[in-house]
TORTORTI-117726 format. One record per residue (C-alpha): residue in three letters; residue number from 1; x, y, z. Coordinates in nm, 2 decimals. Example, Ala and Ser with C-alpha at 12.3 -4.5 7.8 and 13.67 -1.06 7.14 Angstrom:
residues 2
+------+-----+--------+--------+--------+
| rest |  nr |      X |      Y |      Z |
+------+-----+--------+--------+--------+
|  Ala |   1 |   1.23 |  -0.45 |   0.78 |
|  Ser |   2 |   1.37 |  -0.11 |   0.71 |
+------+-----+--------+--------+--------+
END
This chain:
residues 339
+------+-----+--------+--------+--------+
| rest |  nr |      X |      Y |      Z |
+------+-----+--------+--------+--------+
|  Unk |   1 |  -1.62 |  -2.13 |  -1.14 |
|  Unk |   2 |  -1.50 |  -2.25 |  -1.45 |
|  Unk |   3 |  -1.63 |  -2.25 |  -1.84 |
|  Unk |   4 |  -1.81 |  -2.49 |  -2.04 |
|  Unk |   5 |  -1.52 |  -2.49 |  -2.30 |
|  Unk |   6 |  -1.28 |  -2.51 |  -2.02 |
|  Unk |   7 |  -1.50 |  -2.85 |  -1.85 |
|  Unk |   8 |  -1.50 |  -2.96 |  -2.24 |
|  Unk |   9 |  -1.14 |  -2.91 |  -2.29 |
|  Unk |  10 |  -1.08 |  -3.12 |  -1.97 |
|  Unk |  11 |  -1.29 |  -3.38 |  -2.09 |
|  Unk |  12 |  -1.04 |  -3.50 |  -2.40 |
|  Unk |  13 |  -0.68 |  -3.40 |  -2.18 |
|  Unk |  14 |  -0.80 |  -3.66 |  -1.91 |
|  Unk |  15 |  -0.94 |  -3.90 |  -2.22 |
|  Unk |  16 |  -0.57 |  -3.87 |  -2.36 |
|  Unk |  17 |  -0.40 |  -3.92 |  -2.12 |
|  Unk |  18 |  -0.67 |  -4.21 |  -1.98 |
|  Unk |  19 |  -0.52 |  -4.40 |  -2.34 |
|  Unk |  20 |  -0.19 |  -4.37 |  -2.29 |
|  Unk |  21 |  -0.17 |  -4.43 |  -1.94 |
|  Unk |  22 |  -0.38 |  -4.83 |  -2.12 |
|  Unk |  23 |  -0.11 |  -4.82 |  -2.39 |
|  Unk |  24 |   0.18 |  -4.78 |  -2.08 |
|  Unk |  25 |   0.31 |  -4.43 |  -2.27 |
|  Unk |  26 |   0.39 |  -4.11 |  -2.10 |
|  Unk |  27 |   0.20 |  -3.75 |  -2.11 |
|  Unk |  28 |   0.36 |  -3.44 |  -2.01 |
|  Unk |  29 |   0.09 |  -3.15 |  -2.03 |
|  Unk |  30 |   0.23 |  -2.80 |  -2.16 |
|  Unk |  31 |   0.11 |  -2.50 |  -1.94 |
|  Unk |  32 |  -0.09 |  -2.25 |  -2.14 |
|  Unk |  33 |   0.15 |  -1.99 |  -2.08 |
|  Unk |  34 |   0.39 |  -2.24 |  -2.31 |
|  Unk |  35 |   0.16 |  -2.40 |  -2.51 |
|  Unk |  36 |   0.25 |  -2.21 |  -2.82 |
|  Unk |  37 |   0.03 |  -2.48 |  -3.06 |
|  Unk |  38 |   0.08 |  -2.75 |  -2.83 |
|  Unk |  39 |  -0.13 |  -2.90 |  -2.53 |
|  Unk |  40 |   0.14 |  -3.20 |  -2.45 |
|  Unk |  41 |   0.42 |  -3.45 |  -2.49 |
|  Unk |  42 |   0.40 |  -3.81 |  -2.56 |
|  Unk |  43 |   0.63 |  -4.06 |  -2.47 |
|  Unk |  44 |   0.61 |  -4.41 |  -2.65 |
|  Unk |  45 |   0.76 |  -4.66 |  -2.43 |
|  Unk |  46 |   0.77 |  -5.04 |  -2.50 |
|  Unk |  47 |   0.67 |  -5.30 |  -2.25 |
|  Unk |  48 |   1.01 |  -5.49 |  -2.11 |
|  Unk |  49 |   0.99 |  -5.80 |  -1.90 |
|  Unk |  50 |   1.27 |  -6.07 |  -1.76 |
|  Unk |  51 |   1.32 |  -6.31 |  -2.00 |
|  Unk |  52 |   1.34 |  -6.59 |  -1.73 |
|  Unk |  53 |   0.97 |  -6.49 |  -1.58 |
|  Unk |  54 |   0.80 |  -6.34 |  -1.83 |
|  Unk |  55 |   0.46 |  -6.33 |  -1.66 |
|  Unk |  56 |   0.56 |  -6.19 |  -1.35 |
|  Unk |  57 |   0.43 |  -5.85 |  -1.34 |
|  Unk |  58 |   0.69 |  -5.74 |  -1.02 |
|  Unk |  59 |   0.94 |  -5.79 |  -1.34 |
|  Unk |  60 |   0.81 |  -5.56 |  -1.59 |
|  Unk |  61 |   0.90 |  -5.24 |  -1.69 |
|  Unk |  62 |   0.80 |  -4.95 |  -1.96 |
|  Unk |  63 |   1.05 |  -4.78 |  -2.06 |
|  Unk |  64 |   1.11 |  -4.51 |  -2.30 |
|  Unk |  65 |   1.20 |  -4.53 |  -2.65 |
|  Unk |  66 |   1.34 |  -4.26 |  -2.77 |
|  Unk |  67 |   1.00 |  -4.18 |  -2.97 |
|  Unk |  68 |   0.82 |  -3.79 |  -2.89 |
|  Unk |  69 |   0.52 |  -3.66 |  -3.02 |
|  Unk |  70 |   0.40 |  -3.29 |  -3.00 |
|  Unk |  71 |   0.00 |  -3.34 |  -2.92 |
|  Unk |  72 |  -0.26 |  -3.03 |  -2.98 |
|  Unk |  73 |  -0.60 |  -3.18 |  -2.83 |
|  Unk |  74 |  -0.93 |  -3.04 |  -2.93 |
|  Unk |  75 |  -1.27 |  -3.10 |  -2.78 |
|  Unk |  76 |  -1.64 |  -3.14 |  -2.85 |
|  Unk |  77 |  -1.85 |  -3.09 |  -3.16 |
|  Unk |  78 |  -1.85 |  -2.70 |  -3.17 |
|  Unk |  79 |  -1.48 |  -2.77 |  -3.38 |
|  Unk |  80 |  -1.65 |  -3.01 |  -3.66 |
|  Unk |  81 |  -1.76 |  -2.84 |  -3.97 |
|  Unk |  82 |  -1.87 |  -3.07 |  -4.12 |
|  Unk |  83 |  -1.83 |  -3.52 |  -4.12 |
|  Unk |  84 |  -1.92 |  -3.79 |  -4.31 |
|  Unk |  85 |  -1.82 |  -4.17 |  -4.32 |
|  Unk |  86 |  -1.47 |  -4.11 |  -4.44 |
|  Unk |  87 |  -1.38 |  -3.84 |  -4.21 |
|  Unk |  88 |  -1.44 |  -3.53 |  -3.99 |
|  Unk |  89 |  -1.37 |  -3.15 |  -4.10 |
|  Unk |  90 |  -1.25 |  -2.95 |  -3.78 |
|  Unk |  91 |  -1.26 |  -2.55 |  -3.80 |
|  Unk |  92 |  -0.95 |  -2.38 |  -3.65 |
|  Unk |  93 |  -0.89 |  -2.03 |  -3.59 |
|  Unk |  94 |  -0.58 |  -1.91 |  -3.67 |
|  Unk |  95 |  -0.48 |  -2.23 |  -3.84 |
|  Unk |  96 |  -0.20 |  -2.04 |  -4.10 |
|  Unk |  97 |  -0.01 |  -1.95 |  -3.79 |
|  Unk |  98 |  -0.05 |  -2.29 |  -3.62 |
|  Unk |  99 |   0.07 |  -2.44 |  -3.87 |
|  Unk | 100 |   0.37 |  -2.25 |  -3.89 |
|  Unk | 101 |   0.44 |  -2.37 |  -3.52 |
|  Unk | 102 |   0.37 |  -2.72 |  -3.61 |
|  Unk | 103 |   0.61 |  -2.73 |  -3.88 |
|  Unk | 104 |   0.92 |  -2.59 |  -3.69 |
|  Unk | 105 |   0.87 |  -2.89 |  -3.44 |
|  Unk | 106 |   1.15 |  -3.08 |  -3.47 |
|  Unk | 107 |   0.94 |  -3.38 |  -3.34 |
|  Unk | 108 |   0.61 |  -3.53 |  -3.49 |
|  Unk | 109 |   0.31 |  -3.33 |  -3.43 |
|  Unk | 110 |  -0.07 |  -3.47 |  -3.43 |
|  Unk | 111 |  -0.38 |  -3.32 |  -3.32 |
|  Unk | 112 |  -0.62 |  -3.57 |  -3.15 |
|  Unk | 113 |  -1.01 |  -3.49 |  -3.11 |
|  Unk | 114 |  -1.24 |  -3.60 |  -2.89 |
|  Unk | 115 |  -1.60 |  -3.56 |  -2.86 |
|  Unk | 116 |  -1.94 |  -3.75 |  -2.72 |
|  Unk | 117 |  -2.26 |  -3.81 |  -2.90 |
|  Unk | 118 |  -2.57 |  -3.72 |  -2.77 |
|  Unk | 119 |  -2.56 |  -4.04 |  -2.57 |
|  Unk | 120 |  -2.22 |  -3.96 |  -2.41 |
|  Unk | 121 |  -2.06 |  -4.25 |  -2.60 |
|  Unk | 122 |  -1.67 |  -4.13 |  -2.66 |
|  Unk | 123 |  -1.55 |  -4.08 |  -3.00 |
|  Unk | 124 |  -1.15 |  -4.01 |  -3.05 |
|  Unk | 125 |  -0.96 |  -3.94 |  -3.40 |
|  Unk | 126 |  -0.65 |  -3.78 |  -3.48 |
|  Unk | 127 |  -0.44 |  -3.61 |  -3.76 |
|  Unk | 128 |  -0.04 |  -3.56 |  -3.86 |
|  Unk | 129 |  -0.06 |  -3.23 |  -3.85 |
|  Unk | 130 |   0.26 |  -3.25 |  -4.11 |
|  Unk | 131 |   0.12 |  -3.36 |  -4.36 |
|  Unk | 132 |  -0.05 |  -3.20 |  -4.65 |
|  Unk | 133 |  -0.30 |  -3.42 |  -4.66 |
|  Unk | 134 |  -0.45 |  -3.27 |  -4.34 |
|  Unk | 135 |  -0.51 |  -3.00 |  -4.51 |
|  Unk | 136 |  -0.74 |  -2.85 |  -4.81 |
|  Unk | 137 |  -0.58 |  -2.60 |  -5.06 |
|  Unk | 138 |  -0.74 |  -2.29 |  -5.08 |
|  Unk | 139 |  -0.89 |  -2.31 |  -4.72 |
|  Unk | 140 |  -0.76 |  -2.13 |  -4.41 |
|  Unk | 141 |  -0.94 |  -2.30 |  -4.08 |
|  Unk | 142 |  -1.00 |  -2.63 |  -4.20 |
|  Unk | 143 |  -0.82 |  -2.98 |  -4.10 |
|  Unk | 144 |  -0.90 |  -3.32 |  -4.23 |
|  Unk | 145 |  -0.90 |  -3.65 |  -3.92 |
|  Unk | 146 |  -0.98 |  -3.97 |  -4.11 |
|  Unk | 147 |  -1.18 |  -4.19 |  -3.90 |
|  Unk | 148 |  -0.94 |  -4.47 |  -3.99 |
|  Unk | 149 |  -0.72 |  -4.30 |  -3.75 |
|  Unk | 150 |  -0.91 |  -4.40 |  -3.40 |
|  Unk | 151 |  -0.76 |  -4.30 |  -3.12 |
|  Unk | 152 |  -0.88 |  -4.57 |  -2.84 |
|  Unk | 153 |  -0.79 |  -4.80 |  -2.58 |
|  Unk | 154 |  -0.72 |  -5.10 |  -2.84 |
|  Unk | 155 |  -0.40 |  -5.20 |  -2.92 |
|  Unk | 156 |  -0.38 |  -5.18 |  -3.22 |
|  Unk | 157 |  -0.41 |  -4.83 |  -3.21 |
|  Unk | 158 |  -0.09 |  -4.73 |  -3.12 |
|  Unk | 159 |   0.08 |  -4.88 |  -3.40 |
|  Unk | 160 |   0.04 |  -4.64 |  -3.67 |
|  Unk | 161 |   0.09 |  -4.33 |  -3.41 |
|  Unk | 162 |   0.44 |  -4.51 |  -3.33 |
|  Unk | 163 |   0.51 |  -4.56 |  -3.73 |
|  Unk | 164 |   0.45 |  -4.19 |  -3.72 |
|  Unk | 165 |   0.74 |  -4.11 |  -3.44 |
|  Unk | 166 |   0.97 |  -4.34 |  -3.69 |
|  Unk | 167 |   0.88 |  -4.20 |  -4.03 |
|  Unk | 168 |   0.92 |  -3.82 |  -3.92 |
|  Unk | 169 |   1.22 |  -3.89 |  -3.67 |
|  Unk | 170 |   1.58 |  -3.84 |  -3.74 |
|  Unk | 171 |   1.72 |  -4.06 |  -3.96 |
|  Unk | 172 |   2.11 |  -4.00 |  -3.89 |
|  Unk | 173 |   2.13 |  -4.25 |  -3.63 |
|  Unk | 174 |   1.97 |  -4.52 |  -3.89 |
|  Unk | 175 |   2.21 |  -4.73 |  -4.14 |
|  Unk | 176 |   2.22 |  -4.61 |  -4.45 |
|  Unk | 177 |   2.20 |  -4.87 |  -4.76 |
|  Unk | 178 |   2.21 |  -4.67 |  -5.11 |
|  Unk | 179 |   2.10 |  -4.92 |  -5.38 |
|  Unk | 180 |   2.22 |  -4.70 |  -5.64 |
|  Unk | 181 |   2.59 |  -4.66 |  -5.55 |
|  Unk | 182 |   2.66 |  -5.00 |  -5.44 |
|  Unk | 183 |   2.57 |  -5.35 |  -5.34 |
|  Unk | 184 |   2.71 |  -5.49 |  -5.03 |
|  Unk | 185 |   2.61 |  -5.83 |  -5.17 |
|  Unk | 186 |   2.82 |  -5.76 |  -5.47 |
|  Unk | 187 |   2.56 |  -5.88 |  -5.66 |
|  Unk | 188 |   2.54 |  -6.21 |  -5.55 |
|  Unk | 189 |   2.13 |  -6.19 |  -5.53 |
|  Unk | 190 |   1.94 |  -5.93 |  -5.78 |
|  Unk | 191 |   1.91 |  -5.60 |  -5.62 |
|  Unk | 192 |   1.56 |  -5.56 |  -5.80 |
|  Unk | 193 |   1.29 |  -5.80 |  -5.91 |
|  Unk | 194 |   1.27 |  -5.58 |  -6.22 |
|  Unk | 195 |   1.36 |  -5.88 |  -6.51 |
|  Unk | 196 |   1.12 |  -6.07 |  -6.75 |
|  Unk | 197 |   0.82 |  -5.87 |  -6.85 |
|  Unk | 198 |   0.61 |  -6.21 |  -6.89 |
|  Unk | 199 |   0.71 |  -6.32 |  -6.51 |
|  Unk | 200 |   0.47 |  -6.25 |  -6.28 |
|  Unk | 201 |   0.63 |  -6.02 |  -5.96 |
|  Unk | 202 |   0.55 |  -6.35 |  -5.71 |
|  Unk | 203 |   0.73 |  -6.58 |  -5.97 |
|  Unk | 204 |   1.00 |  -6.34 |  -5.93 |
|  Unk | 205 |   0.96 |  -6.30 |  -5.52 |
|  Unk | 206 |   1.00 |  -6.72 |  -5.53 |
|  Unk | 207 |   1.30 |  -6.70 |  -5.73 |
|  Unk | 208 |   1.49 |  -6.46 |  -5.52 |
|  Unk | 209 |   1.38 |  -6.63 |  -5.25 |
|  Unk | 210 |   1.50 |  -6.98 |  -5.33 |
|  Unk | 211 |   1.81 |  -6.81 |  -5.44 |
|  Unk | 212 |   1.82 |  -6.64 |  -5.10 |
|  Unk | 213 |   1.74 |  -6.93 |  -4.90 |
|  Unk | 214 |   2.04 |  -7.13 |  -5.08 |
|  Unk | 215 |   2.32 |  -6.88 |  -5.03 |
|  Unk | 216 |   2.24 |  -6.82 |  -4.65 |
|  Unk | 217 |   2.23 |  -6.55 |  -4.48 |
|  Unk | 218 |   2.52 |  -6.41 |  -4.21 |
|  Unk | 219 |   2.44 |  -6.08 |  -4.01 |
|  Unk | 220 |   2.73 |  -5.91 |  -3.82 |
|  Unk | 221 |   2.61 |  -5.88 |  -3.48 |
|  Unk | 222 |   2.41 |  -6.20 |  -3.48 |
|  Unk | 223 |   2.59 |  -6.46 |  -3.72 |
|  Unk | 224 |   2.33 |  -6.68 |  -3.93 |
|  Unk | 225 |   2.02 |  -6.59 |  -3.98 |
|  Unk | 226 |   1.77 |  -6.88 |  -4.14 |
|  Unk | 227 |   1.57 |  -6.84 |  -4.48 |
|  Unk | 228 |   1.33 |  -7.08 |  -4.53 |
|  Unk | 229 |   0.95 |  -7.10 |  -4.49 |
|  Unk | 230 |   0.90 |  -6.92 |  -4.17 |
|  Unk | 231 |   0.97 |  -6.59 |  -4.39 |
|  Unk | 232 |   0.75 |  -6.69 |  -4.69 |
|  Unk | 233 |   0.45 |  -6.80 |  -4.53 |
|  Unk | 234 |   0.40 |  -6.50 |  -4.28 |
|  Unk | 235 |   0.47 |  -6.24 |  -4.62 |
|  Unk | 236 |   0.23 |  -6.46 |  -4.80 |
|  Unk | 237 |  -0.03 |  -6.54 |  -4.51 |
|  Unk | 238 |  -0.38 |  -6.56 |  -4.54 |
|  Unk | 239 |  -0.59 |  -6.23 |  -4.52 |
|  Unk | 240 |  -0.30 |  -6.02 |  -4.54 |
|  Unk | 241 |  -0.38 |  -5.73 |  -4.84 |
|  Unk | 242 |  -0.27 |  -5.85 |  -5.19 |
|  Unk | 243 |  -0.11 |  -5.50 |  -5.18 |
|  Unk | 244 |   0.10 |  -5.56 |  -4.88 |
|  Unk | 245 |   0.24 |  -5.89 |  -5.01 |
|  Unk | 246 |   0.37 |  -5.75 |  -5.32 |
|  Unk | 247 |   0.52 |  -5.46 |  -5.11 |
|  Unk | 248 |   0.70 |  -5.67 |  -4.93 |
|  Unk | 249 |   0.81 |  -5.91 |  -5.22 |
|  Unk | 250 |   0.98 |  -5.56 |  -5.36 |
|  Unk | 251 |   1.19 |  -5.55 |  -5.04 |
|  Unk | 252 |   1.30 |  -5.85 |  -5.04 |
|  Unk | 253 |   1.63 |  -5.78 |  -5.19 |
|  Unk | 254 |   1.66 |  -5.52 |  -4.96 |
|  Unk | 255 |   1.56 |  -5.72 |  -4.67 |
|  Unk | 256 |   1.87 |  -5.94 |  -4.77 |
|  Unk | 257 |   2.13 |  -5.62 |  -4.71 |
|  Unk | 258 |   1.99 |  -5.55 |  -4.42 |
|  Unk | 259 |   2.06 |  -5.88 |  -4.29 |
|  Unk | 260 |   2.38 |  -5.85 |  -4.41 |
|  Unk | 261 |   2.48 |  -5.49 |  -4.33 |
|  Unk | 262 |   2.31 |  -5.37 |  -4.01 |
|  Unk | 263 |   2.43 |  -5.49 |  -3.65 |
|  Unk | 264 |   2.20 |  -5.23 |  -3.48 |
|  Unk | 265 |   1.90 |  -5.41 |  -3.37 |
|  Unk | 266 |   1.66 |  -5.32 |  -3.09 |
|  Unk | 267 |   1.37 |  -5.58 |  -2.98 |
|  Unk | 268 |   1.01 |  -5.55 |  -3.09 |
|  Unk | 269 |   0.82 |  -5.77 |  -2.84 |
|  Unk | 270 |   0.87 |  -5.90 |  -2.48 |
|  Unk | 271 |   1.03 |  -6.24 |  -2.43 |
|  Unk | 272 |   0.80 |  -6.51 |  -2.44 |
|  Unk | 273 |   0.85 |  -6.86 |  -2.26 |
|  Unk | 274 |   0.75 |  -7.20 |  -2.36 |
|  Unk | 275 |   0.78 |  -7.52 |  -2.15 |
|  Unk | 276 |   0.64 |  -7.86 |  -2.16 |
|  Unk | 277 |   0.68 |  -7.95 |  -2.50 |
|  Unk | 278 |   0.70 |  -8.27 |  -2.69 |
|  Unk | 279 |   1.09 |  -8.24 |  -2.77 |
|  Unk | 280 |   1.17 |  -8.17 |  -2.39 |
|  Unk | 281 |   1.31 |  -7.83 |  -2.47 |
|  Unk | 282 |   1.24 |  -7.48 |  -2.30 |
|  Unk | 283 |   1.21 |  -7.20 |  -2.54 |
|  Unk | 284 |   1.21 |  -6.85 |  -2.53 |
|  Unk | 285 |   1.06 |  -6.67 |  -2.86 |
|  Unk | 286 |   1.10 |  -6.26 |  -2.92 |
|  Unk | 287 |   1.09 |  -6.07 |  -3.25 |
|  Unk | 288 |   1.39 |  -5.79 |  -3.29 |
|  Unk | 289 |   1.39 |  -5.55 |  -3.53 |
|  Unk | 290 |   1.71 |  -5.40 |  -3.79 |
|  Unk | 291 |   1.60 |  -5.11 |  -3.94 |
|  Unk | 292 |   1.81 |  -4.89 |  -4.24 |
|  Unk | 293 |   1.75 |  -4.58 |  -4.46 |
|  Unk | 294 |   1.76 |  -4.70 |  -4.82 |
|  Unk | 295 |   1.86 |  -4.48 |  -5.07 |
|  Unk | 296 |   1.61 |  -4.62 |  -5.41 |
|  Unk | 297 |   1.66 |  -4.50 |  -5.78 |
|  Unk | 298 |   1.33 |  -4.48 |  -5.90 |
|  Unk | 299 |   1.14 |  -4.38 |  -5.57 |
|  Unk | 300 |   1.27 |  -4.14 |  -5.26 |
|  Unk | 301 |   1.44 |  -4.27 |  -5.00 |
|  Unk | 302 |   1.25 |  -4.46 |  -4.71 |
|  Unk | 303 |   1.31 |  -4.63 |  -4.43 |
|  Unk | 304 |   1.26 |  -5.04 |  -4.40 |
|  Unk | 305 |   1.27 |  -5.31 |  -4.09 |
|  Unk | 306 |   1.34 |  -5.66 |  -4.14 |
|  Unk | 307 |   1.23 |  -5.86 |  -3.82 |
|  Unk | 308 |   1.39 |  -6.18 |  -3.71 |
|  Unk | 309 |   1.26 |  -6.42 |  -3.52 |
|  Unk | 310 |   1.49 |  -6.50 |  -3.22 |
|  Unk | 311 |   1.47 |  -6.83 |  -3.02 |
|  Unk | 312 |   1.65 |  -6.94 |  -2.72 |
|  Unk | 313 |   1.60 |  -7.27 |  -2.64 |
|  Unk | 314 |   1.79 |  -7.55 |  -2.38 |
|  Unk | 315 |   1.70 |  -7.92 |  -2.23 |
|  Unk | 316 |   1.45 |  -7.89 |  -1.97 |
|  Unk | 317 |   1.68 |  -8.22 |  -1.83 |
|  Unk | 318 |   1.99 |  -8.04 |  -1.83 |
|  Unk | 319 |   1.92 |  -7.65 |  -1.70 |
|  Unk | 320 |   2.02 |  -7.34 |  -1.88 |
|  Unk | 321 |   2.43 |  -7.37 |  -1.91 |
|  Unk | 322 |   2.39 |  -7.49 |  -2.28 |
|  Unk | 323 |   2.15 |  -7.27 |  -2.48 |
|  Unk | 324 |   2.08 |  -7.28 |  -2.84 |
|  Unk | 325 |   1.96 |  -6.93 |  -3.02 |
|  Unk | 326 |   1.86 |  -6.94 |  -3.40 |
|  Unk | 327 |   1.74 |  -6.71 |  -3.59 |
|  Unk | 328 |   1.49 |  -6.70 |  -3.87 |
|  Unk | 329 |   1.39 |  -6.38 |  -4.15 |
|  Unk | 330 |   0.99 |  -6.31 |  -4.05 |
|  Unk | 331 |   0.90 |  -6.06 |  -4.29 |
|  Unk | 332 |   0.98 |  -5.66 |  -4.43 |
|  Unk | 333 |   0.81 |  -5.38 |  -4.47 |
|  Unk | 334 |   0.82 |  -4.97 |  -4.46 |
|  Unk | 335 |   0.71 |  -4.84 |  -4.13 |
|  Unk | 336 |   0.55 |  -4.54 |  -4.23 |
|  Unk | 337 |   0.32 |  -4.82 |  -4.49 |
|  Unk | 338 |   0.19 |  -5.06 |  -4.21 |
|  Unk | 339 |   0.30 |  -5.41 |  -4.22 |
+------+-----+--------+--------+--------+
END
């Protein structure tokens, strides 16, 4: 015989572990006799495939990143205090000495809720548990999950779990880039877009960017990399948040010693192959990733990715024993922002 709480409990484990098992990540279940805050493990893997067959699912792999997150799960509506539109208050016991166990994780720690309305429709949301804004001052049992923060089979929800993983890991591995000491560039482009009060900041972006584009960029691992309108019109695209844009026109200079500093790099999306064009070429299309700690004087220090587009292309006519790659600046932005 087991308990209701016990049946309900089971309900959101399976429902996690349902999601990740979608998203191709890994769950590792912590015993209760361990548990000690914690319900599980997640492992974020990224999807890897051969280059030369793509498609073929016997090719594919998942494998792990590197990214861990500590997972407390709660079930069912006896935890909500209280909801509305925005988000849902959860009632804890103990929370003051949870939260003391959360915070000496070394990894990133969410709690993810599940519950089902009267219809048995699923609902999933879920909190960083280290961050203050999960929390209300003055109360003792009571944790904020914004419904912005779904927790579902769609794609798109495992991005700003992953940004999480990044933004709270260790950043000793990363490059570090400190604006304020020095200038790899030796000042060869702006290091700011700080200048002429009566500019406007995109006048400013287009400047450094025409500047950019006209002195070239050169990376150390992968030689040139292009600037030209591939970069502009994805920052600039249509429907993309006014106040995205003009983050990533900030970064910009950044961007450029990235480029020019980091030879790390790590790929962001499978391989993708295209045959049968026009120009009789066969091309193969992946975005990669350089990422650095930059050390800001006005601000605290974040981290930033520039992506690249990568293509590898060849004559259909004359095989694969001549390739062509290029590379092109896609866009920048701060992980633990969104893109």
């Amino acid at each position: 015989m087991t308990s209701e709480s016990n049946r309900t409990g089971s309900l959101g484990t399976n429902y996690v572990e349902k999601v990740l098992l979608k998203w191709g990540w890994g769950f590792q279940p912590i015993s209760q006799e361990n548990d000690d805050g914690f319900d599980g493990i997640i492992y974020i893997r990224s999807k890897h495939s051969n280059p030369k067959d793509p498609e073929n699912q016997s090719k594919q792999s998942w494998a792990f990143t590197g990214g861990l997150i500590h997972v407390q799960v709660k079930s069912g509506n006896s935890y909500i205090s209280s909801q509305n539109r925005n988000e849902i208050k959860l009632k804890i016991n103990k929370l003051a000495q949870k939260k003391e166990i959360w915070k000496k994780s070394p990894i990133p720690c969410v709690l993810i809720f599940f519950f089902e309305d009267e219809n048995e429709n699923e609902y999933s949301y879920w909190a960083d548990l280290k961050s203050n804004e999960s929390y209300f001052e003055g109360s003792s049992s009571i944790i904020s999950i914004p419904k912005k923060n779904r927790f579902s089979k769609s794609p798109e929800c495992k991005g700003p779990l992953r940004r999480i993983a990044r933004k709270q890991g260790d950043y000793s591995d990363k490059h570090l880039i400190d604006m304020v000491k020095s200038d790899t560039l030796n000042s060869i482009l702006p290091s700011s877009l700080k200048g002429n009060i009566n500019s406007s900041l995109k006048s400013k972006a287009i400047e450094f960017y025409q500047k950019w584009k006209l002195n070239g960029a050169i990376n150390p691992y992968f030689g040139q990399v292009i600037i030209n309108r591939t970069g502009w019109s994805h920052i600039t695209r249509k429907g993309r948040p006014i106040a995205r844009i003009e983050a990533s026109f900030n970064l910009l200079p950044i961007a450029a010693r990235i480029i020019n500093d980091v030879s790390t790099w790590r790929m962001l999306t499978p391989m993708r192959r295209y045959q049968n064009r026009k120009d009789g070429y066969v091309c193969y299309t992946d975005f990669i990733g350089l990422t650095a700690k930059v050390v800001l004087r006005m601000r605290n220090s974040t981290e930033v990715m520039v992506v690249l587009k990568r293509e590898t292309r060849f004559k259909e006519s004359e095989g694969e024993n001549d390739p062509e790659t290029r590379l092109w600046f896609y866009t920048v932005y701060e992980p633990g922002r969104g893109k």
